[in-house]
N, C-alpha and C positions, 0 to 999 in steps of 0.2 A: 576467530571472532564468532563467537556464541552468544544470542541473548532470549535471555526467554521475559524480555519486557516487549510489554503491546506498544507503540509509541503513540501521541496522541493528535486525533485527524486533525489536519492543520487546512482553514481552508481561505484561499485569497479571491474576493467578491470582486470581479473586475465592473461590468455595469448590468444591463438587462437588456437584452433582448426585445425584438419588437412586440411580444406577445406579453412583458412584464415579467417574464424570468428572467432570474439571479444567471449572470453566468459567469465564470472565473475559472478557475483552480482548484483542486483537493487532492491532499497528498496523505497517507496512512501505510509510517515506516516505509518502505522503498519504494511502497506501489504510489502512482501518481497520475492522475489526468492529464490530458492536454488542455491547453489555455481553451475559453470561450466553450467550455461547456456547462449545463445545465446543473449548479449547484445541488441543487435539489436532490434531481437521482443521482448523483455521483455520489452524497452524502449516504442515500438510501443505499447503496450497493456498498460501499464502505461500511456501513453500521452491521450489517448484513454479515460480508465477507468476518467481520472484527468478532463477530457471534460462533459462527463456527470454528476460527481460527485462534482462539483463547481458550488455555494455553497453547505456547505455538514456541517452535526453535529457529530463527536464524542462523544461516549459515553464510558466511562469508567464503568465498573461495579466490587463493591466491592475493592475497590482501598486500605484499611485498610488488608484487610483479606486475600488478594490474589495475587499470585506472580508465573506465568503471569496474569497480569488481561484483561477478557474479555473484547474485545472494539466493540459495533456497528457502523459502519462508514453509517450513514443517509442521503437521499437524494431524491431530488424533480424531477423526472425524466421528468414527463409528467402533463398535468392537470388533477388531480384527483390519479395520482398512484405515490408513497414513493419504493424505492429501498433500499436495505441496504447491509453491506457485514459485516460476523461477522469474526471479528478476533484477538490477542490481543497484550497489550503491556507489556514486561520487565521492570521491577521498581527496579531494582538490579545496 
């Protein structure tokens, strides 16, 4: 399982916070927040991340055997240094 597509942020606005932040959900390709956080900078750290990380390789590993299965999300940061962030996907 190879992709070298970005997938696109996906983000679920649960209510606001006592201070009038957005808080909910965002999810970009495998990585994902936990419920009831601050839309906002979740968004800003995701547009961010999705900046340096474009283009980028996914890697699925053990895709038969495994459920979550481990993904390395790959990337070409600088000349000469590779970045990665390990995380995985649900096949359920």
């Amino acid at each position: 399982m190879v992709k070298n597509k970005i997938g696109k942020m996906q983000v679920d606005r649960g209510s606001e916070s006592a201070d009038g932040e957005s808080i909910g959900h965002v999810r970009w390709n495998t990585l994902s927040t936990s419920y009831k956080v601050d839309v906002k900078k979740a968004c800003r750290f995701f547009e961010w991340l999705e900046k340096i990380f474009s283009p980028m390789t996914l890697m699925g590993i053990g895709c038969e055997r495994m459920n979550p299965i481990p993904c390395l999300i790959l990337a070409h940061i600088a000349p000469g240094w590779v970045g990665g962030i390990l995380s995985c996907a649900t096949c359920t």
